[in-house]
N, CA, C and O atoms as a Tripos MOL2 file, in Angstrom:
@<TRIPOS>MOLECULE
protein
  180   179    45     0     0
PROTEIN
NO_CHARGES

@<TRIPOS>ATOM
      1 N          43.8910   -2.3430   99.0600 N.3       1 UNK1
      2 CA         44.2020   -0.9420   99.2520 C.3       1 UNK1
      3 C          45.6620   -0.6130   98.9000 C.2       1 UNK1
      4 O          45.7570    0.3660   98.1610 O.2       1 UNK1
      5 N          46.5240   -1.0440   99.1600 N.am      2 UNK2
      6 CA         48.0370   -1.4990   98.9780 C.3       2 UNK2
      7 C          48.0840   -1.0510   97.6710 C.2       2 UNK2
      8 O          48.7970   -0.1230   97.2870 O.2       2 UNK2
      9 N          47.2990   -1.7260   96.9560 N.am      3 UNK3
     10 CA         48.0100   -1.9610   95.1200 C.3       3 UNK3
     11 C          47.3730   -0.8160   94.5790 C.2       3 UNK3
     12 O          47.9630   -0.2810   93.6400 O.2       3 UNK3
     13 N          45.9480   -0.1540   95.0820 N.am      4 UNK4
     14 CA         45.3800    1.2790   94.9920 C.3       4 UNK4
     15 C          46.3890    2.2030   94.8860 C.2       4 UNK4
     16 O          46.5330    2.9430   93.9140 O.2       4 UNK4
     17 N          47.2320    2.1770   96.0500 N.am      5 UNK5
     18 CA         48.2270    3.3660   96.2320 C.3       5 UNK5
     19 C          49.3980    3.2090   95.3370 C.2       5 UNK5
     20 O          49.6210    4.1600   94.5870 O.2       5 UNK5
     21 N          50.3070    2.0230   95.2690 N.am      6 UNK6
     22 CA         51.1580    1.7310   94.1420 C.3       6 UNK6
     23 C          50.6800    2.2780   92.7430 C.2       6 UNK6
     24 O          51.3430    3.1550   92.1900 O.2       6 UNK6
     25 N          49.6650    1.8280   92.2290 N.am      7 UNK7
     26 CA         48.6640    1.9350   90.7400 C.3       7 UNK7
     27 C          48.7070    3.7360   91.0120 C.2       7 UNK7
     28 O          48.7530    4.3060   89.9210 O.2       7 UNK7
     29 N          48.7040    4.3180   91.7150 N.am      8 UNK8
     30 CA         48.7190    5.9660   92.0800 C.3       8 UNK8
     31 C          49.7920    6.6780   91.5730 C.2       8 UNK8
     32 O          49.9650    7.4630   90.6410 O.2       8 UNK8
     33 N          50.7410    5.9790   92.8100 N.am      9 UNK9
     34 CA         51.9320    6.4110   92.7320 C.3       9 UNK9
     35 C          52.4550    6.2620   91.0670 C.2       9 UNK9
     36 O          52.8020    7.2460   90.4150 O.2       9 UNK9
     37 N          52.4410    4.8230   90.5040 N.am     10 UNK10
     38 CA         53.0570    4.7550   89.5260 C.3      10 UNK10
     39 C          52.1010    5.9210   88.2750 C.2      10 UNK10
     40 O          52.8230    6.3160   87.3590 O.2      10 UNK10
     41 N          51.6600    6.0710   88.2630 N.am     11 UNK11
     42 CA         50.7120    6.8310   87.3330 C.3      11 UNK11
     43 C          51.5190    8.0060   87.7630 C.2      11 UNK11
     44 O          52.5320    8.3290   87.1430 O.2      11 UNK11
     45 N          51.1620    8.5500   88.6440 N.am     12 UNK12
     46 CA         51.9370    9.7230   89.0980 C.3      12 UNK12
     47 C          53.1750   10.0370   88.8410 C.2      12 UNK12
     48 O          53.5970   11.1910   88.9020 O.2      12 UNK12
     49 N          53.8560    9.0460   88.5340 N.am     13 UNK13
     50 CA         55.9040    9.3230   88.5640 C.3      13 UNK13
     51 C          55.4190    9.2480   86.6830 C.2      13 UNK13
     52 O          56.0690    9.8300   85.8150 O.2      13 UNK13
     53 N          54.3940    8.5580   86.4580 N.am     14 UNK14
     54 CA         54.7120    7.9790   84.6130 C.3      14 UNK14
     55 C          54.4670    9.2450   83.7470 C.2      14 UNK14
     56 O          54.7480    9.4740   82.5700 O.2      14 UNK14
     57 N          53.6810   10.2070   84.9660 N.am     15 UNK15
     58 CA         52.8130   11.7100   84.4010 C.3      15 UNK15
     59 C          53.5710   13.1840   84.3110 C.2      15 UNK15
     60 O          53.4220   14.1980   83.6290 O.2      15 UNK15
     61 N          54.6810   12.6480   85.6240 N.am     16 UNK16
     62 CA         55.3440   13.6640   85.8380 C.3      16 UNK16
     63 C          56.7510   13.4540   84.8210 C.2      16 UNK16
     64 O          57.4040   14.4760   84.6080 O.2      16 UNK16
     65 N          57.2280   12.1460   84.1890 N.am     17 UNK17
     66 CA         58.6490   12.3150   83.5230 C.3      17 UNK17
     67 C          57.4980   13.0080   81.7730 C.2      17 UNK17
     68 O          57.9000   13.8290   80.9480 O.2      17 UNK17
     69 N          56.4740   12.4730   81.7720 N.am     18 UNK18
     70 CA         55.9710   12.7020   80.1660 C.3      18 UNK18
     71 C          55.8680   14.3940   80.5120 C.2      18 UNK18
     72 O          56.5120   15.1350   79.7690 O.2      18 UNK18
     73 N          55.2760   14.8480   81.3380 N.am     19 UNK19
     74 CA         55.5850   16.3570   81.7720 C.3      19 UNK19
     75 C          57.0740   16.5580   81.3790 C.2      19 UNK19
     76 O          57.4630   16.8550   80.2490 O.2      19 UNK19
     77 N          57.7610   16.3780   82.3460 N.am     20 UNK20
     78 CA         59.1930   17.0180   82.2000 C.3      20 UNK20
     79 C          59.7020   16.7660   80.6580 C.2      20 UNK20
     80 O          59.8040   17.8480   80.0800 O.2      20 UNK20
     81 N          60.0200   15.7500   79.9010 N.am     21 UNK21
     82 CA         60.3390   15.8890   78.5540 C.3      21 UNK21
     83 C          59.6330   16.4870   77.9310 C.2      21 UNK21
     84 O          60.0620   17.3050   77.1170 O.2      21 UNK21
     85 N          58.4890   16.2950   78.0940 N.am     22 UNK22
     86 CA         57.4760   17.9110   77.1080 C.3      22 UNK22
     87 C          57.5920   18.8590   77.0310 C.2      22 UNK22
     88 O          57.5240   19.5600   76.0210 O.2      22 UNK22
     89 N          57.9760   19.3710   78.9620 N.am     23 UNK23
     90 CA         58.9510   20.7870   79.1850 C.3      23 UNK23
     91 C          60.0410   20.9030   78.5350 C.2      23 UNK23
     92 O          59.9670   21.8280   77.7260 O.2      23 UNK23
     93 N          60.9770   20.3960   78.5320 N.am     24 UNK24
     94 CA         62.3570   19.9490   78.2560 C.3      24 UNK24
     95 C          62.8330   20.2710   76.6910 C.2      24 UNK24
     96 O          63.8920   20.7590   76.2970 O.2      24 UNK24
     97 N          61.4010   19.7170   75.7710 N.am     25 UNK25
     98 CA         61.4740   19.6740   74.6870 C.3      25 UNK25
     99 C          61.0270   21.1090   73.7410 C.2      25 UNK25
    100 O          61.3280   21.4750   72.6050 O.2      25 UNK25
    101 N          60.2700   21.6190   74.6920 N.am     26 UNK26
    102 CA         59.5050   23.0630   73.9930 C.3      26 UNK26
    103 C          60.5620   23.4160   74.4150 C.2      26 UNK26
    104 O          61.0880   23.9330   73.4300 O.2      26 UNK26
    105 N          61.6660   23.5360   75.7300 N.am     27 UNK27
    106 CA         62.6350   24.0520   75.6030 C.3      27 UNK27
    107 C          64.3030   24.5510   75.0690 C.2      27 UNK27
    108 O          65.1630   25.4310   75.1050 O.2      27 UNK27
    109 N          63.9870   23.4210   74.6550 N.am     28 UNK28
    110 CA         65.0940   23.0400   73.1670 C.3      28 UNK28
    111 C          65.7840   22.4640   73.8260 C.2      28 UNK28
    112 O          66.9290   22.6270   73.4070 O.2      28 UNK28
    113 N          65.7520   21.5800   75.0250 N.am     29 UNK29
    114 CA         66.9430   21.0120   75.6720 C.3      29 UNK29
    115 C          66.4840   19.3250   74.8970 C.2      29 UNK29
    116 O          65.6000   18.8180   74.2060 O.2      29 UNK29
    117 N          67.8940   18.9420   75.6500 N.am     30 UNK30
    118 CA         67.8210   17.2210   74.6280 C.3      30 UNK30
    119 C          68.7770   16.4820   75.3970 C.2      30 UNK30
    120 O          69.8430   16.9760   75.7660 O.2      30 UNK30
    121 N          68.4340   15.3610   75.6360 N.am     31 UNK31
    122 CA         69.6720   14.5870   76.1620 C.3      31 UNK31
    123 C          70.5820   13.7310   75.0620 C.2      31 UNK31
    124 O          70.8770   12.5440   75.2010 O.2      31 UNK31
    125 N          70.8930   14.4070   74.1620 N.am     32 UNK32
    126 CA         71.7680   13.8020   73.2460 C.3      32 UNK32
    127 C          72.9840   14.5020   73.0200 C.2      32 UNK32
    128 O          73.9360   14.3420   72.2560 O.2      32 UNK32
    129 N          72.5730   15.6220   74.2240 N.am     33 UNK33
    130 CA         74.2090   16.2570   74.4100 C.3      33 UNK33
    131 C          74.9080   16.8930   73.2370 C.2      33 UNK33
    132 O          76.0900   17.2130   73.3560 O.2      33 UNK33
    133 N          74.3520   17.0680   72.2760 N.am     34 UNK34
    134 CA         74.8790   17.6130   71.0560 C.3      34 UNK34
    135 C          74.3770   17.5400   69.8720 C.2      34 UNK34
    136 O          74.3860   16.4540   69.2920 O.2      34 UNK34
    137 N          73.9180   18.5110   69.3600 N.am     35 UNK35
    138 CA         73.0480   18.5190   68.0900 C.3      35 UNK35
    139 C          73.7520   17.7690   66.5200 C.2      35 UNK35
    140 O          73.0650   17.3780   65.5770 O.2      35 UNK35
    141 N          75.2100   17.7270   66.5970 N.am     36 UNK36
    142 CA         76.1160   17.3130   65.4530 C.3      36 UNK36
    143 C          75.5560   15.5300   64.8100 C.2      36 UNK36
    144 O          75.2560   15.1560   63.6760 O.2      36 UNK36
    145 N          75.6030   14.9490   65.8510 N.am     37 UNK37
    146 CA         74.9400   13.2600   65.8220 C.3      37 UNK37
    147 C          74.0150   13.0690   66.5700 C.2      37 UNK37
    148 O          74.0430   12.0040   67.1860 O.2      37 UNK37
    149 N          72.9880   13.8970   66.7790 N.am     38 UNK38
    150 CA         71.6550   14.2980   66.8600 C.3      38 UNK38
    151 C          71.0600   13.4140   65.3910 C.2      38 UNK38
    152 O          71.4270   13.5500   64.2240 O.2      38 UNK38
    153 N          69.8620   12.3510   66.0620 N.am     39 UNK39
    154 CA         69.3120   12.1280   64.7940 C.3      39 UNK39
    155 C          67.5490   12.9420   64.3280 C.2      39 UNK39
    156 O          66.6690   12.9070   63.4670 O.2      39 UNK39
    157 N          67.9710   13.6860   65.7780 N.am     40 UNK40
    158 CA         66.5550   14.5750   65.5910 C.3      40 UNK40
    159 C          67.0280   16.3870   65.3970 C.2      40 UNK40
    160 O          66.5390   17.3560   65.9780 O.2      40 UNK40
    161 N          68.2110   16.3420   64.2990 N.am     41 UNK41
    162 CA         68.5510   17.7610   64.8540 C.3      41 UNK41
    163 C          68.1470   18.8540   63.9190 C.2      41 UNK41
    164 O          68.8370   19.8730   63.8970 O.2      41 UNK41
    165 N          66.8980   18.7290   62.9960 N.am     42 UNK42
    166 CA         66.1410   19.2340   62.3830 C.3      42 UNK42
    167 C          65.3830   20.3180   63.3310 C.2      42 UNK42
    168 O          65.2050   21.5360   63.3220 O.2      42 UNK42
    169 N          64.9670   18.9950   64.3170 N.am     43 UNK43
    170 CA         63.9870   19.7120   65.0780 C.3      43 UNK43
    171 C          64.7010   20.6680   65.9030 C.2      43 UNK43
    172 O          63.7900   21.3770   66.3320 O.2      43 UNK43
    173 N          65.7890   21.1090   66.3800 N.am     44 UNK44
    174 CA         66.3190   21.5560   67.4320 C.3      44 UNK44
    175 C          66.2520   23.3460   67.3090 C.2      44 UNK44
    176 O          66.7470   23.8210   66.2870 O.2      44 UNK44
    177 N          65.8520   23.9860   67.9910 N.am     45 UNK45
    178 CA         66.0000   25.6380   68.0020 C.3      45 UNK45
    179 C          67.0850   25.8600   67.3490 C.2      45 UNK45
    180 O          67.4770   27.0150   67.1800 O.2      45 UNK45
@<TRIPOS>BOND
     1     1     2 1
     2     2     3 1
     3     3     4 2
     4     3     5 am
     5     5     6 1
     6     6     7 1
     7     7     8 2
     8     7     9 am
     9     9    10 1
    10    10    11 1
    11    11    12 2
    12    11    13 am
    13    13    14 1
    14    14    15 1
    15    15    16 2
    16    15    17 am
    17    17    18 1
    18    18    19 1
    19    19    20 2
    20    19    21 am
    21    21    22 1
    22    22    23 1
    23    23    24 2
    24    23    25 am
    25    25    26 1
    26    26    27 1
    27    27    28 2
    28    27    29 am
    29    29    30 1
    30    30    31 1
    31    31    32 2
    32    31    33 am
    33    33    34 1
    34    34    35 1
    35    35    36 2
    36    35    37 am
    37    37    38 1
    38    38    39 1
    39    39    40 2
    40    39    41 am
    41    41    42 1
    42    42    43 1
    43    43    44 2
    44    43    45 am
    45    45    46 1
    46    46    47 1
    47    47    48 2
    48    47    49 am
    49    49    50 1
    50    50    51 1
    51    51    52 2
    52    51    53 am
    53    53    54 1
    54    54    55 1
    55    55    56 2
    56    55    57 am
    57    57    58 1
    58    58    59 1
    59    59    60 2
    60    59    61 am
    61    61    62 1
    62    62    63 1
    63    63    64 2
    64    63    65 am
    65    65    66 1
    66    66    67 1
    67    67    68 2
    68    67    69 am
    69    69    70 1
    70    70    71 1
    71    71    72 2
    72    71    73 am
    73    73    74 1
    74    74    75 1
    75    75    76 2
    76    75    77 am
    77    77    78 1
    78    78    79 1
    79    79    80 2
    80    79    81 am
    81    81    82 1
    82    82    83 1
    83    83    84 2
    84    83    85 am
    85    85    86 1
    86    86    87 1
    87    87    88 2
    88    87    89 am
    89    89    90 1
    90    90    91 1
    91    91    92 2
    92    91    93 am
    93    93    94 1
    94    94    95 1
    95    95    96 2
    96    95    97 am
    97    97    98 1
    98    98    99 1
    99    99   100 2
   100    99   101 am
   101   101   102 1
   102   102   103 1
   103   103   104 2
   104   103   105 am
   105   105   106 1
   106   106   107 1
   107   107   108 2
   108   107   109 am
   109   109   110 1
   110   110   111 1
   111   111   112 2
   112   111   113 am
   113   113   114 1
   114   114   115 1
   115   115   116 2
   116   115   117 am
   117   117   118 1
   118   118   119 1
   119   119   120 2
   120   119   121 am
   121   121   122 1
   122   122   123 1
   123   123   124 2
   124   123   125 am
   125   125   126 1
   126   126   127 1
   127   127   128 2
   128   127   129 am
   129   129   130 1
   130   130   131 1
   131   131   132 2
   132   131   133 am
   133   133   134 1
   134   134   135 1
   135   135   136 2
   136   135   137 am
   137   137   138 1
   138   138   139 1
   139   139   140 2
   140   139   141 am
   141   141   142 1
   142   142   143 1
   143   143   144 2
   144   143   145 am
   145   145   146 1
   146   146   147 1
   147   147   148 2
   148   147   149 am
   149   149   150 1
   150   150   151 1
   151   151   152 2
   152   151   153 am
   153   153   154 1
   154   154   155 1
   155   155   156 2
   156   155   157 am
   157   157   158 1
   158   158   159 1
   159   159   160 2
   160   159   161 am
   161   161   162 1
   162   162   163 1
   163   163   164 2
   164   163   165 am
   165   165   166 1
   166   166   167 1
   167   167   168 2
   168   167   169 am
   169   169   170 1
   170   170   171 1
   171   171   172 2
   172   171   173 am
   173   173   174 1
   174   174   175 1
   175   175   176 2
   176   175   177 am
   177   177   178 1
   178   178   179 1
   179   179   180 2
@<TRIPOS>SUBSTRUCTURE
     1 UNK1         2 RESIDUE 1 A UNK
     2 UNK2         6 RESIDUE 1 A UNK
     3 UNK3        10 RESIDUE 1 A UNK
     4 UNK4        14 RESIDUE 1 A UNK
     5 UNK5        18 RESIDUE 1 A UNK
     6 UNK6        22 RESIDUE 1 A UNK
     7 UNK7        26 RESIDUE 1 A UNK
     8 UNK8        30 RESIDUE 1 A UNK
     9 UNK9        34 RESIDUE 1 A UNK
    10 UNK10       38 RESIDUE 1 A UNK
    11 UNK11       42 RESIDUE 1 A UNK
    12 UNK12       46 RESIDUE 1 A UNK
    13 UNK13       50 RESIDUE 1 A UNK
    14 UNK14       54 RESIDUE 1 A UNK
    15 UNK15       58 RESIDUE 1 A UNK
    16 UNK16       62 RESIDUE 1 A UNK
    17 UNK17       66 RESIDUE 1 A UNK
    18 UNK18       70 RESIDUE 1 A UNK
    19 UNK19       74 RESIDUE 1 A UNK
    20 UNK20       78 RESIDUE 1 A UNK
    21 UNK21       82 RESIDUE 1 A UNK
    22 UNK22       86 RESIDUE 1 A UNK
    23 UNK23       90 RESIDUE 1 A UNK
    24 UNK24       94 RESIDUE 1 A UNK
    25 UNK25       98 RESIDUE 1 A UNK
    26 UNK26      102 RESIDUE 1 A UNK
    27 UNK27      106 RESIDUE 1 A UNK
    28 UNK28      110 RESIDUE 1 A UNK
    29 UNK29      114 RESIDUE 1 A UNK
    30 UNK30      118 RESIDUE 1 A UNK
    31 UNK31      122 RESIDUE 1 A UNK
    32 UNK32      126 RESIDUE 1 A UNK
    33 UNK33      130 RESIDUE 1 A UNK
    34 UNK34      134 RESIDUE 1 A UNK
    35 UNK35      138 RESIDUE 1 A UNK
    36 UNK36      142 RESIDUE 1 A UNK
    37 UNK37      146 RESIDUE 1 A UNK
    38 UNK38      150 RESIDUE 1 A UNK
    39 UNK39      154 RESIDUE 1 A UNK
    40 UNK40      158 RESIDUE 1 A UNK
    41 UNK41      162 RESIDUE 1 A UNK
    42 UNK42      166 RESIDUE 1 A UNK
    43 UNK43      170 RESIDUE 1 A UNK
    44 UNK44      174 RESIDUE 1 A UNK
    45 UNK45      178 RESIDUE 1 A UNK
């Protein structure tokens, strides 16, 4: 039962960061702090 709830939890935290960068990303935010040496800065709004 133990490893049930762990196997949960971890699914749960792995669901919610792929959420938040998905948000993050339609939002034009980026953690590269700056679009200049950005190697994705094509993509950027």
């Amino acid at each position: 039962m133990p490893a049930i709830i762990l196997i949960a939890l971890i699914l749960s935290y792995t669901g919610f960061i792929i959420y938040k960068k998905t948000k993050d990303l339609k939002e034009g935010k980026s953690c590269c702090g700056g679009c200049s040496s950005c190697s994705s800065k094509g993509e950027c709004k």
